[in-house]
C-alpha positions, 0 to 999 in steps of 0.5 A: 820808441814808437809808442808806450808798448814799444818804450814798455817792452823795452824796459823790460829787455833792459831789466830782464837782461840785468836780472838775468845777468846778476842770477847767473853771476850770483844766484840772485838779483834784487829789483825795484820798481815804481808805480804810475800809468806807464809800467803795467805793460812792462810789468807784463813782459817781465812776468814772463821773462824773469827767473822770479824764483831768485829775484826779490822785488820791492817797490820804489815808493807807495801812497799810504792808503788801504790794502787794495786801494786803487791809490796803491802801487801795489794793485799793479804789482800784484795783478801783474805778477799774480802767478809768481807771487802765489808761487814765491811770495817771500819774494814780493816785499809790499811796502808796509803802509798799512801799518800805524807806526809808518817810521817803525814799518820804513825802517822794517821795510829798510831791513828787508831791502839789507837782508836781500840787497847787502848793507848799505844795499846795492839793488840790481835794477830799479824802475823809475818814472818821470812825473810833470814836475820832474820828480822820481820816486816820491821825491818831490821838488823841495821835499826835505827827503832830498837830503836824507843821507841816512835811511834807506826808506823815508816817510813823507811828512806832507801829503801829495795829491792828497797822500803821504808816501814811503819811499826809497830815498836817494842814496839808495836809488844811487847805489843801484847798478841799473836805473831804467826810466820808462817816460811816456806820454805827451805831458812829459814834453815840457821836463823830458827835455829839461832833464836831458840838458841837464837842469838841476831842479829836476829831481830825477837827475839827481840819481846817478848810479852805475848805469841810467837808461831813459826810455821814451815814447815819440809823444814824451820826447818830441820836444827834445831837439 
């Protein structure tokens, strides 16, 4: 794509048309979407796209920090989707950070995602970013939540950049239908490539389900070949 709104609409084609899709073959569609500086563009075109009245959406991952924190991935997802929350809010499923017990609230959040998405749950789509150090979600390099088989949401027990996250775990990102990653920008130049031939240190190839589309601007992918 020619530029971050370009690479932005797109995404939301691809998701919105996988929605669609899954609302008409079954009444209803789930969906799961991240945070970071790239997807408020495509938050936008999907507003107005989707028939949010039989879509329930969750996030991929969110830093545990206060209710309205501009840390939270939530600002975005809440000012995006303003109308549709206020309109279907049982549709909106907020990550619990604020909670004091956060394993009791991921393994809360896990129900939510099952009540919506079947046991073990299949989500329709999932929106994911691709961070400099090749990590995707809030699965970073090393982290022991790489190898969590069992839960569908994890706690991070380190802070990274200062915050510990809950997030979707692997198995679950894998199960998903579609896995749309919307890359952009010039510090992606150095791992974009990286992924694309296929080395294993870069935490986004791990997820492999049904159908993984990247979606890139010129400026991350000018290093590719």
């Amino acid at each position: 794509m020619a530029d971050p709104a370009a690479a932005a609409a797109r995404g939301a084609e691809l998701i919105a048309a996988q929605l669609r899709d899954a609302v008409a073959a079954r009444g209803r569609a789930s969906l799961a979407v991240s945070g970071g500086r790239s997807p408020q563009r495509m938050f936008d075109v999907l507003a107005a796209a989707v028939p949010w009245e039989h879509v329930d959406l969750f996030q991929v991952d969110e830093r545990v920090a206060p209710a309205g924190h501009a840390d939270r991935n939530a600002v975005t997802i809440e000012r995006a989707f303003a109308a549709q929350l206020a309109r279907s809010p049982q549709r909106f499923h907020l990550m619990p950070v604020e909670s004091a017990d956060l394993e009791a609230a991921a393994a809360s959040y896990a129900g939510e995602l099952e009540a919506a998405a079947g046991y073990p749950p299949v989500l329709d789509a999932v929106h994911l970013g691709l961070g400099t150090d090749g990590h995707t979600a809030s699965l970073f390099p090393g982290s022991p939540l790489l190898q969590e088989i069992g839960a569908a949401v994890a706690v991070t027990h380190e802070p990274h950049a200062g915050r510990r996250r809950m997030t979707l775990t692997l198995p679950v990102l894998d199960r998903a239908r579609l896995a749309v990653f919307l890359v952009t920008g010039a510090d992606k130049q150095a791992v974009l490539p990286r992924w694309l031939h296929g080395d294993r240190d870069i935490v986004a190839s791990r997820v492999r389900c049904e159908r993984v589309v990247v979606v890139a601007d010129l400026e991350a992918a000018r290093a590719i070949p």
